[in-house]
C-alpha positions as semicolon CSV with decimal commas, in nm:
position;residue;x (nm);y (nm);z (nm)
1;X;0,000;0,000;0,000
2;X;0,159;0,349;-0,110
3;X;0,121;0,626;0,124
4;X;-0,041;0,960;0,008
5;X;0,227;1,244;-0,092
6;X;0,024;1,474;-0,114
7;X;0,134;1,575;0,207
8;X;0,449;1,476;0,427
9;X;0,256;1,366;0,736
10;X;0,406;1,270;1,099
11;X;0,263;1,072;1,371
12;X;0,357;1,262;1,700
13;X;0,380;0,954;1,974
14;X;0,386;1,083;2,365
15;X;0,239;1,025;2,699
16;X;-0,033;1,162;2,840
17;X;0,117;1,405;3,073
18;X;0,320;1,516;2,774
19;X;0,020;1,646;2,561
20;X;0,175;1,997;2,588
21;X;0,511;1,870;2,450
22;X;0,378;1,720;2,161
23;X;0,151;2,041;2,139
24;X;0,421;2,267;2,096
25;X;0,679;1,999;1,872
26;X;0,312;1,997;1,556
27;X;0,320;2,370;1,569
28;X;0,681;2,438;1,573
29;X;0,708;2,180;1,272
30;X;0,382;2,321;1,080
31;X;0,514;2,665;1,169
32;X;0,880;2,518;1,012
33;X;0,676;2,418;0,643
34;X;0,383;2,592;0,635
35;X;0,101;2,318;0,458
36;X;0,383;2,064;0,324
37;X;0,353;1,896;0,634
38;X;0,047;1,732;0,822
39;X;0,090;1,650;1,202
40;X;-0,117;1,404;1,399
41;X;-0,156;1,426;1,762
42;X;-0,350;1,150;1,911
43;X;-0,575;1,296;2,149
44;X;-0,568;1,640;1,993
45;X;-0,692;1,494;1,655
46;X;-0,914;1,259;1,735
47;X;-1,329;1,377;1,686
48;X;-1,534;1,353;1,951
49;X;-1,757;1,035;1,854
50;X;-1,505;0,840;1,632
51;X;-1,358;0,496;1,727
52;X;-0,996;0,635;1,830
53;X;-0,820;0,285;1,864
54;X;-0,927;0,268;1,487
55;X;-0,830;0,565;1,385
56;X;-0,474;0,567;1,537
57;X;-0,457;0,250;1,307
58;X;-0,558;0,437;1,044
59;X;-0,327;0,766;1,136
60;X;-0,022;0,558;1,156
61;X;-0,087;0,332;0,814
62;X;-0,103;0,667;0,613
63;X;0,205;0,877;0,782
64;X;0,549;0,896;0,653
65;X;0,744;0,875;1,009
66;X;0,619;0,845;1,346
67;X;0,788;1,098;1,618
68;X;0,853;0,937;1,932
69;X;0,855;1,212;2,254
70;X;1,070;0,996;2,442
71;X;1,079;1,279;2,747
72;X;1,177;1,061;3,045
73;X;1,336;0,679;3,050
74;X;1,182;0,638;3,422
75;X;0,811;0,614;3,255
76;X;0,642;0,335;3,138
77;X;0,679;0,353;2,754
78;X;0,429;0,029;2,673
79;X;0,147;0,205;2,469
80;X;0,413;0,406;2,254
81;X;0,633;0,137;2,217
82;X;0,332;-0,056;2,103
83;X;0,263;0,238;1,839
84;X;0,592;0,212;1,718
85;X;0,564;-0,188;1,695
86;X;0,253;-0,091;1,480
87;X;0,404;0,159;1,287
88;X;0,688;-0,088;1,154
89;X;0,478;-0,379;1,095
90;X;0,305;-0,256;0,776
91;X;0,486;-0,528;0,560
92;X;0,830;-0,535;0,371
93;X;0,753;-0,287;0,117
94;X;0,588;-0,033;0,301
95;X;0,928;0,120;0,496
96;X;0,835;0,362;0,738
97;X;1,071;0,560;0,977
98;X;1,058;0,600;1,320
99;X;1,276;0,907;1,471
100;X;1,325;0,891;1,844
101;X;1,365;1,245;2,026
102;X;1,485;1,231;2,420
103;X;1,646;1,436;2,644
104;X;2,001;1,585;2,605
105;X;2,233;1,297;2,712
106;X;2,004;1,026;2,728
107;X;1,929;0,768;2,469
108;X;1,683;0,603;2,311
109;X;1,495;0,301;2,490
110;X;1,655;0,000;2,389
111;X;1,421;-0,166;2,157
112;X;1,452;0,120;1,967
113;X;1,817;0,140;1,936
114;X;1,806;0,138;1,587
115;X;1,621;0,400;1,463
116;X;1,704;0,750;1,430
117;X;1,785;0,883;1,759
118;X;1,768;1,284;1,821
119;X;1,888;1,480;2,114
120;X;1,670;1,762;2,265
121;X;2,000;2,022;2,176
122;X;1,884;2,304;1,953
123;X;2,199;2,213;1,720
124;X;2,090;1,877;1,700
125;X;1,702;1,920;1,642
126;X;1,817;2,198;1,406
127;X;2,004;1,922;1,160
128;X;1,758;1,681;1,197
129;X;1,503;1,973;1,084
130;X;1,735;2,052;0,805
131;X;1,735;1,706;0,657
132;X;1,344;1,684;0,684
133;X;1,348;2,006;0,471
134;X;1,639;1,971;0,266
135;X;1,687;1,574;0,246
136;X;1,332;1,445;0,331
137;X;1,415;1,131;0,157
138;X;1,647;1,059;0,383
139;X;1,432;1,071;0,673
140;X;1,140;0,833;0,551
141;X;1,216;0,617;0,271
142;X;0,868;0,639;0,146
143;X;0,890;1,009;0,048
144;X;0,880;1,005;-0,327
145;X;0,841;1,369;-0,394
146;X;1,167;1,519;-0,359
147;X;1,305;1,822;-0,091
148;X;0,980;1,932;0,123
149;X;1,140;2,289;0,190
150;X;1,502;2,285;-0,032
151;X;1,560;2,712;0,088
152;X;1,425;2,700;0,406
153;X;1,594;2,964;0,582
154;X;1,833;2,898;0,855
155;X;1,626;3,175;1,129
156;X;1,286;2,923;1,065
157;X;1,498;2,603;1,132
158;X;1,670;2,776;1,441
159;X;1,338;2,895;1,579
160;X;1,182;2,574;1,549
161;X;1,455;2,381;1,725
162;X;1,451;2,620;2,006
163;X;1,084;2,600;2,070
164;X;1,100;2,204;2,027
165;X;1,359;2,203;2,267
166;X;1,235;2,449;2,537
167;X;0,916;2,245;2,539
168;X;1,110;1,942;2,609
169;X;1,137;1,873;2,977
170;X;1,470;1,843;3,165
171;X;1,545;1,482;3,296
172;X;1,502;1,640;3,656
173;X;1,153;1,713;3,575
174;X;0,982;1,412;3,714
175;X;0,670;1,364;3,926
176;X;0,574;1,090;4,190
177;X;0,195;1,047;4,233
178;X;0,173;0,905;4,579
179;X;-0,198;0,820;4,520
180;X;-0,393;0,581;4,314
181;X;-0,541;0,760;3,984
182;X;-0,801;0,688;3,764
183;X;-0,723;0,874;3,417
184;X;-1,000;0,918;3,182
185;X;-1,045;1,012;2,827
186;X;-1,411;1,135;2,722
187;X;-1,221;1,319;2,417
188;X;-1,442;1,054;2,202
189;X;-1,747;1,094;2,358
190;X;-1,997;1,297;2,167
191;X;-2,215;1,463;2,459
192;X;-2,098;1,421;2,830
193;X;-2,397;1,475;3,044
194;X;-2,410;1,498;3,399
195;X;-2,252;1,131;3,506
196;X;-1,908;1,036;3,410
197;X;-1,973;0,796;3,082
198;X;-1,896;0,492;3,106
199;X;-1,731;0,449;2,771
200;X;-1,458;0,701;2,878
201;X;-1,175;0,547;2,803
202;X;-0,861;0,447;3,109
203;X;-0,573;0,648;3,019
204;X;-0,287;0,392;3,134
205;X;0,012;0,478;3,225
206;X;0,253;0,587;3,528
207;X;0,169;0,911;3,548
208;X;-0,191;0,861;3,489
209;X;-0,340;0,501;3,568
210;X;-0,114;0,267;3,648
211;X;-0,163;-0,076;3,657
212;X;-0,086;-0,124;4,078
213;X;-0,400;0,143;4,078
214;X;-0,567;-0,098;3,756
215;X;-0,534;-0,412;4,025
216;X;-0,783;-0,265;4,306
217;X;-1,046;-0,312;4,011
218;X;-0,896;-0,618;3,924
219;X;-0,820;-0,537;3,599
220;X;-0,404;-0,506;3,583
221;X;-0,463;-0,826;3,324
222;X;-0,651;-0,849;3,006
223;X;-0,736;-0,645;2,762
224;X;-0,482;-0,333;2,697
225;X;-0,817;-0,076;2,595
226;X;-1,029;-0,076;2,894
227;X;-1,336;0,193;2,959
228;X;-1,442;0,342;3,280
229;X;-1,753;0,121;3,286
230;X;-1,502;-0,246;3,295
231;X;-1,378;-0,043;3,644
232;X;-1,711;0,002;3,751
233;X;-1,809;-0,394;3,653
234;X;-1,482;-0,460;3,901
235;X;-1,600;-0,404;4,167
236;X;-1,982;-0,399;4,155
237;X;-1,997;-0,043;4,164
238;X;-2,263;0,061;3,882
239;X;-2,514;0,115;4,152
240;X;-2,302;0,187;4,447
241;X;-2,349;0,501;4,625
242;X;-1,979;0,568;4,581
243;X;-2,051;0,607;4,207
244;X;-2,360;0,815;4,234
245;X;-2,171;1,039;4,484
246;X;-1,903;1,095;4,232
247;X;-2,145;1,191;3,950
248;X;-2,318;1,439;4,144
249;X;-2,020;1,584;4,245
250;X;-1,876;1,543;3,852
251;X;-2,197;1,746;3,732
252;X;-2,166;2,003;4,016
253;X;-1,794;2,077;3,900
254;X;-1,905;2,063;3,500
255;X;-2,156;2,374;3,608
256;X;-1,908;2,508;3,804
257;X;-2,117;2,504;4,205
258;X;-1,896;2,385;4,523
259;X;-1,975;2,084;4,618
260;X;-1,859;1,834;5,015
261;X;-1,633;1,607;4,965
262;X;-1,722;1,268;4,884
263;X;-1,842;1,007;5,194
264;X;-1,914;0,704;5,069
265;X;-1,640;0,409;5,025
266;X;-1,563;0,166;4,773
267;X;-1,446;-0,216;4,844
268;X;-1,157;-0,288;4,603
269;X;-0,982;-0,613;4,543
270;X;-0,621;-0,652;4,789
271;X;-0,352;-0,857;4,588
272;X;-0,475;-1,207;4,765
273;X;-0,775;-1,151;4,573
274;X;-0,995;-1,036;4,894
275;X;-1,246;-0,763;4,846
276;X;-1,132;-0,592;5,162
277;X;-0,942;-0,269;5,043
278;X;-1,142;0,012;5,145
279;X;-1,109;0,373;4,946
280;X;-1,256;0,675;4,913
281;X;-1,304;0,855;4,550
282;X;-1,202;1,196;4,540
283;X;-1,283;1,416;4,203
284;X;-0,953;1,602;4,139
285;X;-0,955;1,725;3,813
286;X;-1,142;1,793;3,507
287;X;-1,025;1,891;3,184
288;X;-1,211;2,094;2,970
289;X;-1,127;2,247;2,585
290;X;-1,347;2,505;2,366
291;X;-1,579;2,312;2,130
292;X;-1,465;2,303;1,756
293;X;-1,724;2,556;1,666
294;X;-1,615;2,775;1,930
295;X;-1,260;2,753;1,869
296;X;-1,364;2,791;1,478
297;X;-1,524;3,102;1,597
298;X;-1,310;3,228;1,781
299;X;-1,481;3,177;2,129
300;X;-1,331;3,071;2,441
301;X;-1,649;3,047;2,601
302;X;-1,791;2,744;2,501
303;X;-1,619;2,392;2,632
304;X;-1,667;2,084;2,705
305;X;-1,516;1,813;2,908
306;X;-1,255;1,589;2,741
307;X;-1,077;1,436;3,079
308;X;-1,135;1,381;3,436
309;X;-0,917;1,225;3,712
310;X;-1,027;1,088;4,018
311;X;-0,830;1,013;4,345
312;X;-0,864;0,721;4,501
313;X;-0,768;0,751;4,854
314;X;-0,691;0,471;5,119
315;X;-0,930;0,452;5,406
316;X;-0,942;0,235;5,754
317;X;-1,210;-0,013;5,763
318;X;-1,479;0,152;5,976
319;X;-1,465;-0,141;6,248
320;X;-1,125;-0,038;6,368
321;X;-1,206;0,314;6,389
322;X;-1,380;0,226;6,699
323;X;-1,653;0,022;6,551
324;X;-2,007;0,074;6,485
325;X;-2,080;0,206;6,860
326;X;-1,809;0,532;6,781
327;X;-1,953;0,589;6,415
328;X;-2,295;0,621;6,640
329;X;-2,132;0,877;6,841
330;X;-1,960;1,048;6,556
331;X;-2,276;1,046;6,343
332;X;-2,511;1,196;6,621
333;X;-2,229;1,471;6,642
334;X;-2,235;1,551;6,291
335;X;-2,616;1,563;6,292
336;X;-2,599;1,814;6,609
337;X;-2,292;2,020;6,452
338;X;-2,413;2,070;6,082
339;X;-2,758;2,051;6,088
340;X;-2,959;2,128;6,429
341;X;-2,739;2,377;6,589
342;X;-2,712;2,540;6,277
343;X;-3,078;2,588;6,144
344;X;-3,272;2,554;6,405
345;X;-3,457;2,866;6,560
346;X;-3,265;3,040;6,232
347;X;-3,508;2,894;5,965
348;X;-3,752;3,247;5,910
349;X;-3,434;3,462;5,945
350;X;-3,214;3,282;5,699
351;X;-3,545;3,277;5,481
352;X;-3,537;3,690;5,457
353;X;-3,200;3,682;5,333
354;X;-3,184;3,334;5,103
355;X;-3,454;3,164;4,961
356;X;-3,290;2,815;4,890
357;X;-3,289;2,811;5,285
358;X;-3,461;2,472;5,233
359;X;-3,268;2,311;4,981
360;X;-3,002;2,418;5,175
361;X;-3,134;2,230;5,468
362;X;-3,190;1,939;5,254
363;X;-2,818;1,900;5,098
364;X;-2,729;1,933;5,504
365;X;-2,918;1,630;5,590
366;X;-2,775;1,442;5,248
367;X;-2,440;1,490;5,374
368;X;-2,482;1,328;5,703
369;X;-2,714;1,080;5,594
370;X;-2,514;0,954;5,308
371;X;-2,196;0,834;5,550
372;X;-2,487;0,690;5,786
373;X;-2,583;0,515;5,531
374;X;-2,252;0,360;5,436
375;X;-2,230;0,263;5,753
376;X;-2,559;0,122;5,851
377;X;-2,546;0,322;6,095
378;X;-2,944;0,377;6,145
379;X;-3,019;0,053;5,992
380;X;-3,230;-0,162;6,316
381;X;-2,983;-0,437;6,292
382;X;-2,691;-0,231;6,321
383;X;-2,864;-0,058;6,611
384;X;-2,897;-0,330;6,762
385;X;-2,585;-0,511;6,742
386;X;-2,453;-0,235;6,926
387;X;-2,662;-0,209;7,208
388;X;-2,771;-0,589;7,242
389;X;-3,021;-0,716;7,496
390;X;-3,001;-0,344;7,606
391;X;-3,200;-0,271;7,262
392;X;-3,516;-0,252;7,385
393;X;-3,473;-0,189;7,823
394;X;-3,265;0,147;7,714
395;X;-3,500;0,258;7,534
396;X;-3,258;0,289;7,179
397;X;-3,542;0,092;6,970
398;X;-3,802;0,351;7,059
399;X;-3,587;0,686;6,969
400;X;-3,513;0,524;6,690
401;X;-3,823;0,402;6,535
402;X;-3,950;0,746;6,634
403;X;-3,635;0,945;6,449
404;X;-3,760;0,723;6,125
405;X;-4,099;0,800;6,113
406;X;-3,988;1,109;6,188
407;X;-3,755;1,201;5,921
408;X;-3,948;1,213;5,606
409;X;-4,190;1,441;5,781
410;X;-3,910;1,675;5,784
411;X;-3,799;1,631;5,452
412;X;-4,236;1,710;5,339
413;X;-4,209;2,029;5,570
414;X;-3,915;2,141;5,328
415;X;-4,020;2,019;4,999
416;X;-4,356;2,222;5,108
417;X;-4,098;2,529;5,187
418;X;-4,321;2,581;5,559
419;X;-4,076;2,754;5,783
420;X;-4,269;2,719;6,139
421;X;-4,335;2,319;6,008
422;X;-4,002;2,278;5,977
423;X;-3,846;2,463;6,288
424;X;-4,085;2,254;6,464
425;X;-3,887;1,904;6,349
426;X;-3,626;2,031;6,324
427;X;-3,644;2,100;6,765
428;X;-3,795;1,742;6,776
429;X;-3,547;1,609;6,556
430;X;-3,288;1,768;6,782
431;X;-3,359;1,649;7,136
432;X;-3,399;1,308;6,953
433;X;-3,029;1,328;6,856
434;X;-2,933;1,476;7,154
435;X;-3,093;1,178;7,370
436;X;-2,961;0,915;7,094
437;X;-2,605;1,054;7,093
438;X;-2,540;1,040;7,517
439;X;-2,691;0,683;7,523
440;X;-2,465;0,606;7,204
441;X;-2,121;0,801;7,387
442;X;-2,253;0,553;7,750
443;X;-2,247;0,228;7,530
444;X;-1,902;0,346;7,391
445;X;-1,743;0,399;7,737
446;X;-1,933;0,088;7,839
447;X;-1,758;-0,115;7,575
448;X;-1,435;0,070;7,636
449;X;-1,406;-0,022;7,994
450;X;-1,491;-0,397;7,889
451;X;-1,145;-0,379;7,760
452;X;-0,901;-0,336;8,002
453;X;-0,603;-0,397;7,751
454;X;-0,729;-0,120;7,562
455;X;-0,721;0,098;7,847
456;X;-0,377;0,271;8,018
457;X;-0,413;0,308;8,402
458;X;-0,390;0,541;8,581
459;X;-0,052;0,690;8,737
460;X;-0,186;0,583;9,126
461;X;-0,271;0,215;8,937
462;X;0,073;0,194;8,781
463;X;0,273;0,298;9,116
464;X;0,049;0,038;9,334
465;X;0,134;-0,244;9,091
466;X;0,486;-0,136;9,146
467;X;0,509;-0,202;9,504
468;X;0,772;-0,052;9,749
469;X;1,047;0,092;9,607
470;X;1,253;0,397;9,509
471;X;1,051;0,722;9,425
472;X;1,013;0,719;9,044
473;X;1,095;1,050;9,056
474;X;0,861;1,422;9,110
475;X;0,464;1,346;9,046
């Protein structure tokens, strides 16, 4: 298969944190010849909508040399080595180059000793931009059209170096991510609504997803393309709250409102195989580009979302924090500190001032109710595990078969926007916490004092067990 001439076209190979790199090499080189030369970024290039594993195929089958941005040797190189396994496997006759540029003296990674290696040195870039003007031939064997740019002049060819090379980062320039990271591409996706799709696709590499961060879904093995959704199948988490946390929070960000941080916890996969790795998604970045008939129009006001990233950060189980009886105690404080101390008695005034008063109220509740839920913590059985054949004598079951029936009273009273209604259980609601959370901090010190081991004595305990003997010094 010949390879169109009407153009000279590259393939520009790089990582994903290196996007601005291989930015700045395509304009440097399109600055260099003007419309001799086409450049293909993947990820830049690619139309929302399209099949992009296809059209890389495509990209690299019709380009005359593919441009490796080997930046840093401490990366994982697999997907661009992989491009440049493609790119040389066309068959015998169709002899494509591969040129190599890494940092000033490095090398080239080893299974590409030998193609044509570059150094990120202005003089060197220079005479390798020379020859691609001047001997193009000699840079991709497929060429059949002669010098692309025979008088370029020497200021274009010095420019372009330069701005290749200042875009090229030092070998110091290297970043540890001490976090798991999920990476995602929605470049493809033709509309992004409010939930992250689940055809994004996993960006995988070191510095985005790596495959230690891939194993917690257990999905380090398999396939090498792998969408957000196969994450979400690993670890039955389509209809976890976790998920519909992070959407809510995703479309929040897209329209730009603050949002809590995320309380709900995921069960990943621990290397034995054991679904006992608890984490907690946090949305950390989204990355957003005009639209192309903004950017066609010259607008910077219309984007859309292309990439997101999303923190997943390591979390005690909730039974050693204490167990269920402190997440009782910490719960009921919650409840008190951000929702009864705070609105009630201040329901009619806050109304003068803000009218979303009650949705307010509302998102209040959601907050504290959503880690309760996580934890079971109002769930009967729960409830009663704690408190045992104390359940019913205390007087627990009661308070809290009365805050149930309770609660969606409350939520009526603010869906029906009736400020005395609502002050009203919201005082209710209140004692009820107040009652639930010093019978919930008793049963904690109850089961505290169960365990002695648990427990450091006191310093008149400690010098008793001593016995006679020197003073251990001033009290």
């Amino acid at each position: 298969m010949r390879i169109p001439d009407d153009k000279f076209r590259i393939f520009v190979s790089h990582k994903h944190e290196d996007a601005a790199v291989a930015s700045a090499a395509k304009q440097a080189l399109q600055d260099l010849c003007g419309e001799r030369i086409e450049c293909f970024v993947s990820g830049e290039n690619i139309i929302a909508g399209s099949d992009w594993n296809r059209r890389i195929r495509q990209e690299l089958g019709r380009s005359h040399i593919l441009l490796l941005l080997f930046t840093n040797p401490t990366r994982n190189w697999d997907w661009c080595l992989y491009e440049a396994g493609l790119f040389t496997r066309f068959g015998e006759e169709d002899v494509i180059s591969v040129v190599c540029l890494y940092p000033a003296g490095g090398e080239a990674p080893s299974p590409l000793k030998n193609v044509q290696g570059v150094p990120a040195e202005p003089a060197k870039v220079g005479r390798f931009l020379s020859n691609l003007c001047k001997k193009t031939w000699a840079i991709a064997d497929d060429w059949r059209r002669g010098a692309l740019y025979p008088k370029v002049p020497a200021r274009r060819l010095k420019q372009a170096a330069e701005t290749i090379c200042q875009a090229f980062p030092g070998e110091d320039e290297t970043f540890y991510h001490p976090c798991h990271r999920v990476v995602l591409d929605m470049s493809h996706v033709s509309e992004v609504g409010d939930k992250i799709p689940e055809e994004a696709v996993v960006v995988q590499e070191d510095g985005a997803t790596s495959s230690f961060t891939l194993s917690l879904f257990k999905a380090a093995e398999g396939p090498r393309v792998r969408a957000w959704g196969d994450l979400l199948d690993g670890v039955d988490g389509r209809e976890a709250l976790w998920r519909e946390q992070l959407d809510d929070r995703f479309a929040k960000a897209l329209h730009q409102d603050l949002f809590q941080p995320i309380t709900a916890t995921l069960h990943a996969w621990d290397p034995n195989g054991r679904h006992r790795r608890i984490y907690k998604p946090v949305l950390y970045r989204i990355h957003r580009k005009p639209t192309p008939a903004a950017q066609a129009e010259g607008r910077p006001d219309s984007v859309r979302p292309i990439g997101v990233t999303i923190i997943f950060d390591s979390q005690l189980v909730p039974d050693r924090v204490g167990g269920l009886e402190l997440n009782l105690v910490r719960i009921n404080a919650r409840y008190n500190r951000e929702v009864f101390e705070r609105y009630t008695g201040a329901v009619r005034d806050k109304l003068q001032n803000d009218e979303k008063i009650f949705a307010e109220i509302r998102e209040a509740i959601r907050w504290v109710q959503e880690e309760a839920d996580e934890y079971g913590i109002f769930d009967p059985r729960s409830v009663h595990k704690v408190y045992g054949e104390d359940y019913e004598a205390s007087g627990v079951k009661e308070l809290s078969e009365t805050w149930l029936a309770t609660m969606p009273s409350l939520h009526d009273a603010l869906e029906e926007r009736d400020p005395d209604r609502v002050e009203t259980l919201l005082r209710e609601m209140g004692a009820l916490n107040r009652t639930f959370s010093v019978r919930a901090t008793k049963r904690y010190l109850k089961v505290l004092e169960a365990s002695p081991s648990n427990v450091l004595p006191m310093r008149s305990d400690r010098l008793r067990r001593r016995g006679p003997g020197p003073s251990p010094g001033p009290a």
